[in-house]
C-alpha positions as CSV (number, residue, x, y, z in Angstrom):
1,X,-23.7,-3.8,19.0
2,X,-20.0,-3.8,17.6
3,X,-20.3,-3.4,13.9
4,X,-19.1,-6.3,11.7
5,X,-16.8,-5.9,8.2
6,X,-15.9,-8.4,6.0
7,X,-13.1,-8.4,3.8
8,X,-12.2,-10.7,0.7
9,X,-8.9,-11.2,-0.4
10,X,-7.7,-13.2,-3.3
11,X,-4.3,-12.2,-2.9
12,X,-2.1,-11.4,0.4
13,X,-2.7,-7.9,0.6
14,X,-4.4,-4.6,2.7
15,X,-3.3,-5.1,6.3
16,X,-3.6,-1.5,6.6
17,X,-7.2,-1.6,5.7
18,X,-7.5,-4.6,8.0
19,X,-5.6,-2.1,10.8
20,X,-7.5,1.0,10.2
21,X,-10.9,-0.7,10.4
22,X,-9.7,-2.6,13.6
23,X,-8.9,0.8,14.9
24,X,-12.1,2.0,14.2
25,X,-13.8,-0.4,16.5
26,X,-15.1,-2.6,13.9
27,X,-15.3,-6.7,14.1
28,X,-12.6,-7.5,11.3
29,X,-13.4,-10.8,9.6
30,X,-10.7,-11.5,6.7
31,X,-11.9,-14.2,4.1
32,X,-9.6,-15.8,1.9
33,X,-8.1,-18.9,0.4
34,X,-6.7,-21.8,2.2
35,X,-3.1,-21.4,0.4
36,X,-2.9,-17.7,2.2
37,X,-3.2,-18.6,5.5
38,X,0.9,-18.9,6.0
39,X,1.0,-15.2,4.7
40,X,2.2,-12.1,6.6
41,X,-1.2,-10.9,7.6
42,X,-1.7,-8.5,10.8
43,X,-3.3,-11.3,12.8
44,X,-3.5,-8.2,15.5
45,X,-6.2,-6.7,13.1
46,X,-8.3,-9.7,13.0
47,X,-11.2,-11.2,15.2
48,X,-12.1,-13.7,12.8
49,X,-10.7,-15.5,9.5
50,X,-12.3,-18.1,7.5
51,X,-11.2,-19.7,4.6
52,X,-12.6,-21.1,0.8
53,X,-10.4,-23.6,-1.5
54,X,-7.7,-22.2,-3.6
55,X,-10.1,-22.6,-6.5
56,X,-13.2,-20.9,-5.2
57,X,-15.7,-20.1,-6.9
58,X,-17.7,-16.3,-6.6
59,X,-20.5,-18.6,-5.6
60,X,-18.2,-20.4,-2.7
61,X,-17.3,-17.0,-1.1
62,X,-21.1,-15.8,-1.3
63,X,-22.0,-18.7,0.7
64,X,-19.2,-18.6,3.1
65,X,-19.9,-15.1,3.5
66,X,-23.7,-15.8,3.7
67,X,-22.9,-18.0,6.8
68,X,-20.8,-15.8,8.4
69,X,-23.9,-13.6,8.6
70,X,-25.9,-16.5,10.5
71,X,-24.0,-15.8,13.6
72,X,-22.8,-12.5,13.5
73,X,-24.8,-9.3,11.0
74,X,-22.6,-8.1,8.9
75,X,-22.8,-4.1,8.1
76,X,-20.1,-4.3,5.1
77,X,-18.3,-6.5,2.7
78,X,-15.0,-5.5,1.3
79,X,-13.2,-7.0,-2.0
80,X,-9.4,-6.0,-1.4
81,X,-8.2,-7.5,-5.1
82,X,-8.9,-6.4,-8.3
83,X,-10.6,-10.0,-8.5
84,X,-12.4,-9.4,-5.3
85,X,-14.6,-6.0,-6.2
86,X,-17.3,-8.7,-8.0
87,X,-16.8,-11.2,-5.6
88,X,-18.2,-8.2,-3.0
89,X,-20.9,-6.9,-4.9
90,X,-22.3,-10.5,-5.7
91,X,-22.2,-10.8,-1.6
92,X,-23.9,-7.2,-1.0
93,X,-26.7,-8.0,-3.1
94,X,-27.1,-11.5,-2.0
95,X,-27.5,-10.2,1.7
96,X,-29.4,-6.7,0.3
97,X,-26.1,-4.5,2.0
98,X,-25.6,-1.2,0.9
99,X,-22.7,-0.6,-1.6
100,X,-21.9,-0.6,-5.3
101,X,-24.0,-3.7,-7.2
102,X,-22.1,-5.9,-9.3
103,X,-23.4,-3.9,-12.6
104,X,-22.2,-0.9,-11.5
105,X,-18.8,-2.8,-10.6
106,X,-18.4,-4.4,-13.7
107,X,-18.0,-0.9,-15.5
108,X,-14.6,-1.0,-13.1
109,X,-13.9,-4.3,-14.3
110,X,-15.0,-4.6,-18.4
111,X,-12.4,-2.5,-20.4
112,X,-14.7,-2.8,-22.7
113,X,-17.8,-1.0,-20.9
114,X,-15.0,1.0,-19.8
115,X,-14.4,2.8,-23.2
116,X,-18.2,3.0,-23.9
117,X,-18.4,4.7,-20.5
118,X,-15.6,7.1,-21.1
119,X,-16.1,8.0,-25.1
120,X,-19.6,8.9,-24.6
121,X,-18.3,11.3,-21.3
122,X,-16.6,12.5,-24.1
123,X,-13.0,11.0,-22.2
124,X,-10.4,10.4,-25.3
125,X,-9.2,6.3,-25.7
126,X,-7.6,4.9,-28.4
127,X,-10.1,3.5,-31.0
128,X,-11.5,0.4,-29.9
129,X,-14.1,-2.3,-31.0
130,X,-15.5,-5.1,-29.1
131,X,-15.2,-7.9,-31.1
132,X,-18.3,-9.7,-32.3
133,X,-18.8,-9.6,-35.9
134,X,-16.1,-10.3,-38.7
135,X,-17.3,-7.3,-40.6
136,X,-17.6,-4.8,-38.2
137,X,-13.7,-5.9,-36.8
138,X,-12.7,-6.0,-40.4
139,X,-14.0,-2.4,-41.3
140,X,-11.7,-1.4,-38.1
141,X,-8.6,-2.6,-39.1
142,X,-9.2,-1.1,-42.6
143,X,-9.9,2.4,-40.8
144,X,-7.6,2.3,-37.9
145,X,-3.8,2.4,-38.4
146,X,-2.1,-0.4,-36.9
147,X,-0.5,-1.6,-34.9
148,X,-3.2,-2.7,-32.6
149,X,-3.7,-4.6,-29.4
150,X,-5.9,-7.3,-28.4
151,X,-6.6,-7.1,-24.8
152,X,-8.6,-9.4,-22.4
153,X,-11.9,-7.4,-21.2
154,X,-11.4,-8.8,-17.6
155,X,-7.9,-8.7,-16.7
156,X,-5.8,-6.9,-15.1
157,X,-2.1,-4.4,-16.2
158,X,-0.5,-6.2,-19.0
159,X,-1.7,-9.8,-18.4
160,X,-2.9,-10.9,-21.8
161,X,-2.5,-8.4,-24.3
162,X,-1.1,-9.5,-27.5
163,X,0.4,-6.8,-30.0
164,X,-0.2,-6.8,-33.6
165,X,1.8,-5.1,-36.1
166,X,-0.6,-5.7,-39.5
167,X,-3.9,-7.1,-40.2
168,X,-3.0,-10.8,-41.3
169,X,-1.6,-10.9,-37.9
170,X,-4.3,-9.5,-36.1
171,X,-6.9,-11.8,-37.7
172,X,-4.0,-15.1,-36.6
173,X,-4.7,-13.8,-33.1
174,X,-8.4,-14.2,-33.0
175,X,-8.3,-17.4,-34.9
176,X,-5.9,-18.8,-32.4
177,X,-8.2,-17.9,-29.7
178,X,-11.7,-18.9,-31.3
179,X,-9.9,-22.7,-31.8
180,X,-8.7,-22.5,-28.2
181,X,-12.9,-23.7,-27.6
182,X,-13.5,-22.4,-24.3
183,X,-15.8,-19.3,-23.4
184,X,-12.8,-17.4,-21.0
185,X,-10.8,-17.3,-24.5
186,X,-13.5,-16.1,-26.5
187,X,-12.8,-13.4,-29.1
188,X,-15.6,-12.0,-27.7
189,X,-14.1,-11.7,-24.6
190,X,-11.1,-9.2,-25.9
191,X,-11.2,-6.0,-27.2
192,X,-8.9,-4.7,-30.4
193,X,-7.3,-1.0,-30.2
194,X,-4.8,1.0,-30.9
195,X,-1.7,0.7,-29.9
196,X,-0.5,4.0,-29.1
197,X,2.9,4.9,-28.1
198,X,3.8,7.3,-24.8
199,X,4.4,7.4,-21.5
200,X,1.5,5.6,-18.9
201,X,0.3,8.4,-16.1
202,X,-1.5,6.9,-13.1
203,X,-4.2,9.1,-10.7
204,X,-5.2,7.6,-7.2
205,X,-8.5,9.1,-5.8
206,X,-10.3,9.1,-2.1
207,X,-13.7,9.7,-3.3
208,X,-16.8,10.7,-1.0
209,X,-20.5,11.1,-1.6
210,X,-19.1,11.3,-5.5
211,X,-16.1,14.2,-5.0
212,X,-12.7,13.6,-5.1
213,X,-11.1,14.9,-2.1
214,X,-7.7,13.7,-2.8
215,X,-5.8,12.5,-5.5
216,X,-2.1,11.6,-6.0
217,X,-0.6,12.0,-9.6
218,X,2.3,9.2,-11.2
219,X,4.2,8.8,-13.8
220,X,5.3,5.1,-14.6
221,X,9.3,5.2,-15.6
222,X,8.7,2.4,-18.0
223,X,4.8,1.7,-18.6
224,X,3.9,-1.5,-17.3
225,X,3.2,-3.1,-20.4
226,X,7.3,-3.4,-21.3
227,X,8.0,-3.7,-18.1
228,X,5.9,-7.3,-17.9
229,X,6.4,-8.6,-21.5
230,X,10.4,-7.3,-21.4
231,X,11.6,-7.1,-18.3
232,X,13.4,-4.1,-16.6
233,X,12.8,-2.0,-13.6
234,X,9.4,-0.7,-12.0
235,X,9.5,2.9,-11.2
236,X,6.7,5.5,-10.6
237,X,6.7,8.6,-9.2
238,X,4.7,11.6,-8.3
239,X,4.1,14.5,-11.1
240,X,5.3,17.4,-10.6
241,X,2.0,19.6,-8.4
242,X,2.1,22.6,-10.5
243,X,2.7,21.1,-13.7
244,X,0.0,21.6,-16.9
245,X,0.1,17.6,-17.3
246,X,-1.3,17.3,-13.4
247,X,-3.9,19.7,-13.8
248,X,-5.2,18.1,-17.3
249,X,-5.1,14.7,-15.5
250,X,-6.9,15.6,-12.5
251,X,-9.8,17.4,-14.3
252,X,-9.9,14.4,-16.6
253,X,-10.0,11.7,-13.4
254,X,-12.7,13.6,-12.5
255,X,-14.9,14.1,-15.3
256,X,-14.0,10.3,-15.4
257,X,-15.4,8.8,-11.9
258,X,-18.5,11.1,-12.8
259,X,-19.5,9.4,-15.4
260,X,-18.4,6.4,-13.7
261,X,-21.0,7.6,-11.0
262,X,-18.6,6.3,-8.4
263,X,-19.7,7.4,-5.0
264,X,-17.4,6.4,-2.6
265,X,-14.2,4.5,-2.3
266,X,-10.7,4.9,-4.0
267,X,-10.0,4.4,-7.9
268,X,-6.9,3.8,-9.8
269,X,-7.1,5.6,-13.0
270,X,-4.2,5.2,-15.8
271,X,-4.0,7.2,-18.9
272,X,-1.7,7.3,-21.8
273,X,-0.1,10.5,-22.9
274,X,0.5,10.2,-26.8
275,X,4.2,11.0,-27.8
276,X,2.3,11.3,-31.5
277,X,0.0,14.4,-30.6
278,X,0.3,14.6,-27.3
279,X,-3.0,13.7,-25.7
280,X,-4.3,12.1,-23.1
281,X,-6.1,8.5,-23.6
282,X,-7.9,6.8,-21.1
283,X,-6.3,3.7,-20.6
284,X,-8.3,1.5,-17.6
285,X,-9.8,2.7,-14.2
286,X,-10.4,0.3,-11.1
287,X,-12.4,1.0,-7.9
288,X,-9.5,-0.3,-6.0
289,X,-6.1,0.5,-4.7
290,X,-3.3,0.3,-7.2
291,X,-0.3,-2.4,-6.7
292,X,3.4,-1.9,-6.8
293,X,3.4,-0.4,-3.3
294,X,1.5,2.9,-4.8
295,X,-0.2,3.5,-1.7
296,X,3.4,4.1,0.1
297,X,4.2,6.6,-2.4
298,X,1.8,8.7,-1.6
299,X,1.6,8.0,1.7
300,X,5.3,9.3,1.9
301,X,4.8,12.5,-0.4
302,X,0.7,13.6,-0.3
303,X,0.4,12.4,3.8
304,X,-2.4,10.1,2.7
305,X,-2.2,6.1,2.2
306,X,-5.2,4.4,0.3
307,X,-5.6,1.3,2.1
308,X,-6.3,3.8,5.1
309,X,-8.1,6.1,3.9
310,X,-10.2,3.2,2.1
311,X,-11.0,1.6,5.4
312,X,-11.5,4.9,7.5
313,X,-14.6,5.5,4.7
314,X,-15.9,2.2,4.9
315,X,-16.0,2.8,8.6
316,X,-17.4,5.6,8.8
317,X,-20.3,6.7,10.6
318,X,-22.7,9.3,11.0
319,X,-21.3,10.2,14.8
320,X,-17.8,9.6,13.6
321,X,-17.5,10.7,9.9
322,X,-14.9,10.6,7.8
323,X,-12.1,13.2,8.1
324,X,-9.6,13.9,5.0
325,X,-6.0,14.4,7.1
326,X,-3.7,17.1,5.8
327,X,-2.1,16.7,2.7
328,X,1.2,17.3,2.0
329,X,2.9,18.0,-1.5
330,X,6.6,16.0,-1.4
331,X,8.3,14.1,-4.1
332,X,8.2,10.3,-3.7
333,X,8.5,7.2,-5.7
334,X,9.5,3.7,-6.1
335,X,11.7,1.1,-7.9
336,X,10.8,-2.2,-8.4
337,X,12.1,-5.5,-10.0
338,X,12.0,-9.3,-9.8
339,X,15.5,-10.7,-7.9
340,X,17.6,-13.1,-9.2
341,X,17.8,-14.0,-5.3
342,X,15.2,-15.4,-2.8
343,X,15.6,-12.4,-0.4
344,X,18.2,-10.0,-1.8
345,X,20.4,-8.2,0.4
346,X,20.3,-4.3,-0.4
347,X,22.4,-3.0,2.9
348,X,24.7,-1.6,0.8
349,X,22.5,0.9,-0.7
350,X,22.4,3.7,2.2
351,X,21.5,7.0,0.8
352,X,19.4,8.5,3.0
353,X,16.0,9.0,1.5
354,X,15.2,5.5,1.2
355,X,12.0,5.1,3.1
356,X,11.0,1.6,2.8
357,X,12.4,-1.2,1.6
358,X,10.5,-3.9,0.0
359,X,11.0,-7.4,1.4
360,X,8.7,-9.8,-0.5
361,X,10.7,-13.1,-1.6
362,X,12.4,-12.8,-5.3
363,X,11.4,-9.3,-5.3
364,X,13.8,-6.0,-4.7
365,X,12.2,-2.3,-4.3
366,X,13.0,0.8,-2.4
367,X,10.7,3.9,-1.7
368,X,12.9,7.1,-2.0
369,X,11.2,10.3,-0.5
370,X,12.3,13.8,-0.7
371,X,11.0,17.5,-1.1
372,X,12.9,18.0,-3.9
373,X,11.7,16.9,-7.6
374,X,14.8,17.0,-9.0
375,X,16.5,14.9,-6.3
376,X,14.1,12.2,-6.9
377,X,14.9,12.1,-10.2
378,X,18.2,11.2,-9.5
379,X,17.5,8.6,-7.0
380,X,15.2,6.8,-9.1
381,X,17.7,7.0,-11.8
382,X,20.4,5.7,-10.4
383,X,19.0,2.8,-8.6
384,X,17.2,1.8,-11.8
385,X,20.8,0.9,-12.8
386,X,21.8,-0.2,-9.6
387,X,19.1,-2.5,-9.1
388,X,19.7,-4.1,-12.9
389,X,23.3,-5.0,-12.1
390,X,23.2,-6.5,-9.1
391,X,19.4,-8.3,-8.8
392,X,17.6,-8.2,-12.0
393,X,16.0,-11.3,-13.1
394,X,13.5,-11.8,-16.0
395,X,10.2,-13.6,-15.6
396,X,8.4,-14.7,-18.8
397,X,5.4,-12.7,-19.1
398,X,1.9,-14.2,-18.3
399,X,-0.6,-14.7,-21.2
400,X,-3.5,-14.6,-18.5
401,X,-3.8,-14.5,-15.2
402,X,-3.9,-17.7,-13.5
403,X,-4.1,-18.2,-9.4
């Protein structure tokens, strides 16, 4: 009997997966909300969609997914979006699949558990408390330096965090919040840490039976968390292969997703390299693929792309395992920005290692691509500028992440 996956998604996103497990001779069912269904998805990769309201609960995809299962067996479930990895587990465990539990994925999703995790691996982050009791949070911001942050446990790149620059300020923060009255605003619900100043790396893993096989290292240009609460231009692009900061960051992705006991997937790891002493901090790690078109970065300089590879594991079988293709060890990266135009018109930029062009609405982006580092560089430098004078447009910066 054909075998039967079913993929969540909260957001528009993973037709590769969708393609790759198509490919593989799998029944593709998509699941996702009702407001998505006028979205670009590769309807050729799909025998079956079904739908929950915009507002779904984890409970109303369990049970959609649950009845899904009354007429066809289903062999996997797949969360696409960062918001989608509980939303799975919860369905596994329901229907007693194999895969990660919802524990075990909430260590992905709790930056909290996340630090606890990683500090007793013995994987540096910036000191952090959860915060529960006035005297344990006050003893922190007597023994830490500030400035601090106070970021939500749950969400996801800069949504949320609030920056505080001395203690009267960081105490304002979680009064604000406690008189807010409602549990998803809890104090409880954010950790406090240090704010530490440097540049934001990023390492994207294929992972199987627990080993890394693959793993493409970034830099961000600007890290996200100016980029969202400033404005400016996305850009990340790959490290340089024989560089000391790859090889520190790879050993340390992997000492990380060991004591994350991940088993199989593909992770998104980001760490912050101190301009202070120059270390590395563990910054967040999801069992997902990154955004900003990540995926087709690598794709373009390592010869792997994680929405692929992603499915082609899922997929696998014991007559048709999975095979790791041939890696390759180009420069690539990407530029990014909100448009001040509904669909921006970049035909005048023509140099030649452009790759890809970005066309989501109110969004501009190229992919550059070349075997040379230093060309890259220069790409990514000059269409930073580029991109700023003729499209950039500045959205105010979410507090939280609302659908």
């Amino acid at each position: 009997m054909q075998r039967h996956i079913v993929c969540i998604a909260s957001e528009q996103k993973g037709n590769e997966f969708l393609e790759e497990a198509q490919n593989a001779g799998w029944h593709v069912t998509l699941v996702t909300r009702k407001k998505l269904l006028d979205q670009p998805w590769l309807w050729t990769a799909l025998n079956d969609v079904k739908t929950v309201e915009d507002d779904a609960s984890i409970e109303d995809y369990v049970r959609v997914i649950t009845n899904i299962a009354g007429s066809r067996s289903i062999d996997r479930v797949v969360g696409l979006d960062e918001f989608d990895v509980m939303t799975a587990a919860r369905a596994r465990e329901h229907l007693q699949l194999g895969g990660m539990t919802s524990s075990h994925a909430l260590r992905f999703r709790d930056k909290l558990s996340m630090r606890n995790i990683a500090s007793r691996a013995g994987i540096p982050c910036p000191e952090f408390t959860g915060i529960f009791n006035q005297q344990a949070v006050g003893e922190y911001l007597g023994r830490v330096p500030a400035p601090w942050i106070i970021k939500p446990r749950y969400e996801v790149s800069a949504f949320g965090i609030r920056k505080c620059g001395d203690t009267e300020q960081a105490w304002d923060v979680l009064k604000e919040l406690d008189e807010r009255n409602n549990w998803r605003d809890h104090p409880s619900q954010f950790v406090l840490e240090r704010f530490i100043t440097g540049d934001v790396y990023h390492v994207d893993s294929i992972v199987e039976d627990g080993k890394v096989l693959a793993a493409g290292v970034s830099k961000y240009g600007t890290p996200p968390f100016s980029v969202s609460h400033y404005g400016g231009v996305f850009t990340t692009s790959i490290v340089p292969y024989k560089s000391n900061e790859r090889k520190e960051l790879e050993s340390l992705n992997k000492k990380l997703l060991e004591a994350f006991k991940y088993e199989r997937g593909v992770s998104h790891a980001e760490f912050l390299h101190s301009a202070d002493n120059g270390k590395f901090y563990l910054l967040e790690v999801a069992c997902r693929v990154g955004g900003a078109y990540i995926a087709n970065v690598l794709e373009h300089a390592c010869n792997f792309n994680l929405w692929r590879e992603w499915a082609k594991l899922e997929t696998a079988t014991d007559e048709n395992p999975y095979k790791l293709p041939k890696l390759r060890k180009d420069f690539a990266g990407v530029a990014l920005a909100l448009a001040n135009q509904d669909h921006p018109d970049t035909s005048h930029y023509t140099d030649e290692e452009i790759v890809y062009r970005v066309s989501k609405p109110k969004h501009v982006g190229m992919i550059f691509y070349s075997k040379k580092e230093k060309r890259l560089e220069q790409l990514l430098t000059a269409y930073s500028e580029r991109i700023s004078s003729d499209f950039l447009a500045v959205a105010p910066a979410k507090e939280r992440y609302d659908d």
